[in-house]
N, C-alpha and C positions, 0 to 999 in steps of 0.2 A: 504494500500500500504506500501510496506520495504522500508525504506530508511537505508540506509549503509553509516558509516563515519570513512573512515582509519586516522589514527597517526600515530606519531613514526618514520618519516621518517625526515633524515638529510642526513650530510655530514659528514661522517667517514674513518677513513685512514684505507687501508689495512690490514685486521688479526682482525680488532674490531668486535664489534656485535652491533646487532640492534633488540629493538622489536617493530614491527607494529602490532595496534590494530585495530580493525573494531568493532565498536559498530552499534548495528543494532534497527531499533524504528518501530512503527506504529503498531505492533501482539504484543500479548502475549507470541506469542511461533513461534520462528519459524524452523518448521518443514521440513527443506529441507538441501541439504547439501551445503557444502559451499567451497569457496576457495579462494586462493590470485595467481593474475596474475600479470605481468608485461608485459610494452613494454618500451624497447631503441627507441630513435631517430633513423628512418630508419628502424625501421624492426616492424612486424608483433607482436602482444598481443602474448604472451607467457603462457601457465600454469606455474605455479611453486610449488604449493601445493595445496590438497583439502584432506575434512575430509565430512564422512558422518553426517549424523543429529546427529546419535547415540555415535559419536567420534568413532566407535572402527576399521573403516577402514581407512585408510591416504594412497595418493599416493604423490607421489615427482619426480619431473623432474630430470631427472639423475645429474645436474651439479649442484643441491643442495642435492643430497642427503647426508646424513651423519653431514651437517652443519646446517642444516634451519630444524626447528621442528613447526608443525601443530599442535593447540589445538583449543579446544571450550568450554565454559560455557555457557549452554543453560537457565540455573534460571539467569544468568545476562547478558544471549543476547548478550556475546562475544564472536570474536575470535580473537585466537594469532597469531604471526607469529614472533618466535624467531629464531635470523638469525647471524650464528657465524660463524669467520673464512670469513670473507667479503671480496670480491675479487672486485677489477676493475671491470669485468664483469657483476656484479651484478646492477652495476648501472640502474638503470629505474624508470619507475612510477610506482606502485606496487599500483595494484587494488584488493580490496575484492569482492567476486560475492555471489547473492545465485540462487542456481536451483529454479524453480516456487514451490509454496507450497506444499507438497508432495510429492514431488523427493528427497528423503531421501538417496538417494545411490551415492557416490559419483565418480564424470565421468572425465575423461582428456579434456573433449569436450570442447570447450570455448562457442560453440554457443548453447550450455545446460545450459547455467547460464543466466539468466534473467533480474536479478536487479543490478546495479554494485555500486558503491560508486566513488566520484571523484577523487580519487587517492591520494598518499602519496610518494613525492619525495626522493630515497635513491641515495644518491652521496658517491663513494666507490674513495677516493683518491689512487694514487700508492705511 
């Protein structure tokens, strides 16, 4: 069984950056693609980024693109989630997922990701 564990989440003022990590245990390899979600208070889990198994596909929710960069290291069972130019809005709980083993292609779907991690709190001051 994957167990998922994000970091790297604080309280940062407006225009700063942040990077959350998800370390991932229990395989040797894991074969499936991955992503980081969020939810605000009041509102529904969000995508915000996802990267195939292989790293060479990434999609990005429109109101990070251009700020928030998607990566992975599969010999060290990581992923990043580097997040610049931080907005009020961004504020949430910021969850890692991964697709079940072998779903290597990476989906916007929230309810295509399987195993999740307990989340990592970002607080975006104005």
């Amino acid at each position: 069984q994957v167990q998922l564990v994000e970091s790297g989440g604080r309280l940062v003022q407006a225009g700063g950056s942040l990077r959350l990590s998800c370390a991932a245990a229990g395989r040797t390899c894991i074969n499936a693609a991955l992503g980081w979600f969020r939810q605000a208070p009041g509102k529904e889990r969000e995508f915000v980024a996802v990267i195939s198994w292989s790293g060479c596909t990434t999609y990005y929710t429109d109101s990070v693109t251009g700020r928030f960069t998607i990566s992975r290291d599969n010999a060290k069972m990581m992923m990043l989630l580097q997040m610049n130019s931080l907005k009020p809005e961004d504020t949430a709980l910021y969850y890692c997922a991964a697709r079940r083993i072998g779903g290597v292609t990476a989906t916007t779907t929230v309810s295509e990701y399987v195993v999740w991690g307990q989340g990592t709190q970002v607080t975006v001051s104005s």
